[in-house]
N, C-alpha and C positions, 0 to 999 in steps of 0.2 A: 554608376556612382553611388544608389542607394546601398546598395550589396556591401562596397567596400568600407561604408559606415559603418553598417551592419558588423562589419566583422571588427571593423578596431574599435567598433564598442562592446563590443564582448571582451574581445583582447583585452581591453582597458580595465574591464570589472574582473575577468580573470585574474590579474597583476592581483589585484586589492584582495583577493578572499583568498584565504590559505589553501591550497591545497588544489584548485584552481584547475591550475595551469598543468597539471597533472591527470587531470581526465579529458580523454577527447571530448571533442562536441556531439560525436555520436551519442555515445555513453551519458551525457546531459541530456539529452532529446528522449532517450529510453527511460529514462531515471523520470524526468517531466511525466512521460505518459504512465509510470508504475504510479505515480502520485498522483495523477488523473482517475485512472482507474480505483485505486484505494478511496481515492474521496469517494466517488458514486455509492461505495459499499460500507462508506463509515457514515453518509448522510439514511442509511436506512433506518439510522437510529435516530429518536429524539434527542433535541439539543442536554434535557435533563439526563438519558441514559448515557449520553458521550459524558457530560459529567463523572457518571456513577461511574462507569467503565474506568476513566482514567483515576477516579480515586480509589478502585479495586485494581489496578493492577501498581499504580504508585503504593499501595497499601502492604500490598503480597511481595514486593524488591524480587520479582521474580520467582517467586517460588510461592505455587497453589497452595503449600501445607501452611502458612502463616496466614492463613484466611481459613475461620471460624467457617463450619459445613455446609450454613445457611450461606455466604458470602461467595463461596467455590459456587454454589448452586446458580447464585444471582450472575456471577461469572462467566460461567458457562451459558447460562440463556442469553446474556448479552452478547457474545461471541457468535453461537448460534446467530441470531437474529442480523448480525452483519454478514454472513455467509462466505466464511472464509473460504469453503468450496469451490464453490463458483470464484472468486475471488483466481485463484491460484489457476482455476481453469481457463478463466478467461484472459490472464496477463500470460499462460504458456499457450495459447491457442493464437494469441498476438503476436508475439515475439520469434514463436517456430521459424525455421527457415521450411518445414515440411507440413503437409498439412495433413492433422491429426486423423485417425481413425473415426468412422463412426458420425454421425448430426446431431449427437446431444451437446448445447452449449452450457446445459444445467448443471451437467458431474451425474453420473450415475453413483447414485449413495444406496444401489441394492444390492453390493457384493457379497 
């Protein structure tokens, strides 16, 4: 009985948000844990750097050359400092159906 709540209460919030009903629930469940993962690496920063970070990248519309060289610099450390490396390693070393080469879960950054 709980289960089948479960599911027409998805179903039901499905209907309501556009686009919805269009992705499986797998795909929502992966999508959840990529956003899990992202937080842990976006809380490495201070509340004041996720600030600065989102005002340097709303700042730049996407492109590094509309940010003054001091600005790129502060950009980059702050990127740095949330460890997009590890990041990308750790959400493909999750998701694999094969399990990766090697026991670094760091990233080898000495190539």
């Amino acid at each position: 009985m709980p289960a089948t709540f479960l599911i027409r209460a998805i179903g039901g919030v499905a209907g309501r948000v556009p686009g919805m009903r269009r992705l499986p629930l797998l795909q929502l469940l992966l999508l959840g844990e990529v956003a899990l993962l992202l937080k842990d690496h976006v809380q490495r920063l201070t509340p004041s750097e996720r600030r600065r970070l989102l005002t340097l990248i709303r700042d730049a519309r996407g492109r590094p050359g509309r940010l003054s060289p001091i600005e790129r610099a502060e950009l980059e450390r702050l990127i740095a400092k949330a460890d997009p490396l590890l990041f990308a390693s750790t959400a493909a070393r999750k998701f694999s159906p094969v399990p990766f080469p090697g026991g670094s879960k760091r990233g080898d950054r000495s190539r």
